[in-house]
N, C-alpha and C positions, 0 to 999 in steps of 0.2 A: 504494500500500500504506500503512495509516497503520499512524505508529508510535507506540509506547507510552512514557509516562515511567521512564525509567530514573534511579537515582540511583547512585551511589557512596558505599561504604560506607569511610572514608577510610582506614582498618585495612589495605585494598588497598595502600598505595604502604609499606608497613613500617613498623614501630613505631619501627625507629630513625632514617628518612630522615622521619615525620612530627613525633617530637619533636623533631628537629634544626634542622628549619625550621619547627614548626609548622601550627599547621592553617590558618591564615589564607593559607598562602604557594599550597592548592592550591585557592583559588575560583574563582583566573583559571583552572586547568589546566582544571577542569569545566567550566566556563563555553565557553571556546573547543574541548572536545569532546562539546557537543552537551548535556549531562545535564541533568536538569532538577531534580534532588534533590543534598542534599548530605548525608550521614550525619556527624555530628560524634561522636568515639567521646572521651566523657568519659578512658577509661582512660589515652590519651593525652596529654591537657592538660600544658600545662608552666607558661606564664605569660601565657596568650593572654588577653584582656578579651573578657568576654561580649558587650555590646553592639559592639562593633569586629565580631568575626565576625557578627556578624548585621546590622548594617548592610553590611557584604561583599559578603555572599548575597542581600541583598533589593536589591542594587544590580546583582546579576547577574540579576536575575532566578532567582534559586536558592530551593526551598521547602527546609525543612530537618529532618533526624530528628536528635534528640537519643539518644544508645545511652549505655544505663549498663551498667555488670557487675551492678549492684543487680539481688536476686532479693526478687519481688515478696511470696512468704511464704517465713517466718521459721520454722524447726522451734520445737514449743512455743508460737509465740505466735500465738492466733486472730487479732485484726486483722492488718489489712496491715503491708507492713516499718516501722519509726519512721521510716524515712532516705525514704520516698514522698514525702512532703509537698512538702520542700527538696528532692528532687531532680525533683518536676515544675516548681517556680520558677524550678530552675537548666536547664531546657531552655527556658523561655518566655522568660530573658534571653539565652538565643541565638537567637531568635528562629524554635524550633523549633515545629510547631503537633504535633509527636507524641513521645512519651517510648518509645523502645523498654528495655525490661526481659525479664528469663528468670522461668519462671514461681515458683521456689524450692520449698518444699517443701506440696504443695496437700492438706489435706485435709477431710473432709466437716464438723468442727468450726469451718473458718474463716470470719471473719466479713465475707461476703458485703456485706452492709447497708452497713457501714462503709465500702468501698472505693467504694461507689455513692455516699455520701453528699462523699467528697472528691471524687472525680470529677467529680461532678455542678456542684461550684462553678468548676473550675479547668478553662480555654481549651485545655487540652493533652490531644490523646487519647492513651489509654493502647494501647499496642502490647507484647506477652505473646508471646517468642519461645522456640521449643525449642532447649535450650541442648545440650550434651555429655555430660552429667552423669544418673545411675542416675535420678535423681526428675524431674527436667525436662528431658531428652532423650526420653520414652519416649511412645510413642503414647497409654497407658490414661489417667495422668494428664493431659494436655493435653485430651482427650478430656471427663473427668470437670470439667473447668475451665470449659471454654465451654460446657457443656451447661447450669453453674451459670448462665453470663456470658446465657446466650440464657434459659433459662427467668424471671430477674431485668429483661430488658433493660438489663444494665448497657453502659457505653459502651465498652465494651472488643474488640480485632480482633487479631490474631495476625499476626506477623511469621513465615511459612514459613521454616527454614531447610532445603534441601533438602539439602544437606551433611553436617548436624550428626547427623542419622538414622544414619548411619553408626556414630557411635561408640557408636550402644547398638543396633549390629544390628536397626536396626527399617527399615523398607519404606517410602523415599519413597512410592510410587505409594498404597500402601493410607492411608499417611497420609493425603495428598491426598484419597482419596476420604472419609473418615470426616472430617477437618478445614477439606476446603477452600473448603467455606460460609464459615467465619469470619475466612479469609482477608483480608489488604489489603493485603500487604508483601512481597516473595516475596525473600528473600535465594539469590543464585546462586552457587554455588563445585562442580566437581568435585571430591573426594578419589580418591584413593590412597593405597598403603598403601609406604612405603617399605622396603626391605631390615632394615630395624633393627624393622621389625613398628611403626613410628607412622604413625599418618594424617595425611596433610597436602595440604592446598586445595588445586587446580590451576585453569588456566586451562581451558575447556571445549572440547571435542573436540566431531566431529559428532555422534557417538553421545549424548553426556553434553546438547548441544541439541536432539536428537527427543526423548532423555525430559524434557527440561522443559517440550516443547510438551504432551506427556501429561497430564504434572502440570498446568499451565495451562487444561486442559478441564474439574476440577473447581471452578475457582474463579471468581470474579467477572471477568470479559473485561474488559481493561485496567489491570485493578490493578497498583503500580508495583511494577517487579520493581529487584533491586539486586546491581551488582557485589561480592561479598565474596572474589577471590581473587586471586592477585597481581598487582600488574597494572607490570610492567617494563621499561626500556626506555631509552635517551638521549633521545627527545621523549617526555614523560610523555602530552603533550596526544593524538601522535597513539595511541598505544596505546590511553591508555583511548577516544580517537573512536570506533576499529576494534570496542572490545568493546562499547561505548552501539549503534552499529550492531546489534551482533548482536543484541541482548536487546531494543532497540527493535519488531523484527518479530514476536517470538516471542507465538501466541500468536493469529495470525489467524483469523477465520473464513475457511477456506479454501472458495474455489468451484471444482468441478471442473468441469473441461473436457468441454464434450458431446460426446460422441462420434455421430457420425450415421452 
């Protein structure tokens, strides 16, 4: 059966057990559980040096996504965010070759051209994920974004969050079918909805991995998918092993069995 690259999105082992040790302390954990990506999530940073982690991961053999909370437009302003620029530089000194970003606030006045023309200079693909939020959580605009990104041929691919659909009542599945051409990144978390009525990430049940095999039928076969939700445990290495396993498979062209 071959398996597919899985990374980790490091958000996984908690905000306060990664800024306590840092993000450098979990290369070794991915490393020795199989992953082949490592998600570096800016929000976290404490006082880590950029080249250190990225010689880490190129030493593991680790490829790496750079994640910012930076939303790519700006209410008001047609060009892209100001903070783009420096913040694709600040992921290519982590030695990231992708920038994940949320889309911000997208409309038909924004200026298209402009984002082509940085992109087009700088080694770092841009990755445009749907975030939780009324403007870039929702199907229509994501939709109206890459329709821009495909008609332009801009360099731009989408990071699925299949999770985050959730919090503006919108349809993984339909998603997927309208979005999942421009697909490269598939972020993985079940939600639930706690007793107090908030949503929150869970680890994946069998039901919550057949509908990601579904979702995976509209997108590009092998694209890397990634752990976003909690991942627990006294050996960190083998837990997350257990969950690179599971997401590794998903996603096969299945052959069925002939029946004579």
């Amino acid at each position: 059966m071959h398996k597919y690259p899985v990374s980790i999105s490091l958000s996984s082992y908690g905000a306060d057990l990664v800024r306590q040790q840092g993000q450098l302390s979990f290369v070794q954990v991915l490393s020795t559980a199989g992953a082949q990506r490592i998600e570096w999530r800016e929000e976290l940073l404490t006082d880590e040096q950029p080249g250190e982690l990225a010689q880490a991961a190129a030493q593991q053999h680790l490829e790496s996504v750079f994640s910012s909370p930076l939303e790519l437009w700006v209410a008001g302003r047609a060009q892209p965010n100001a903070e783009l620029a420096a913040t694709l530089d600040r992921a290519l000194a982590f030695g990231s070759r992708w920038l994940k970003v949320s889309l911000g606030y997208f409309t038909d006045t924004n200026d298209l051209q402009s984002l082509h023309a940085l992109l087009s200079r700088h080694p770092v693909r841009l990755l445009v994920e749907n975030d939780q939020t009324l403007h870039g959580g929702r199907i229509e605009p994501m939709q109206r974004f890459f329709s821009e990104v495909e008609r332009l041929g801009l360099p731009v691919k989408m990071t699925f969050d299949i999770g985050n659909w959730q919090w503006q009542d919108q349809s993984a599945l339909t998603a997927a079918r309208l979005l999942g051409r421009h697909v490269d990144y598939l972020h993985c978390k079940a939600v639930a909805r706690r007793q107090d009525g908030k949503l929150v990430a869970l680890p994946p049940g069998p039901t919550d991995l057949h509908l990601w095999e579904q979702l995976l039928k509209h997108m590009t076969q092998g694209i890397t998918r990634a752990v976003e939700f909690p991942l627990q445990g006294d050996d960190l290495a083998q837990v997350t092993a257990q969950q690179v396993a599971a997401l590794a498979t998903l996603g096969q062209p299945r052959l069925e069995n002939a029946h004579v």
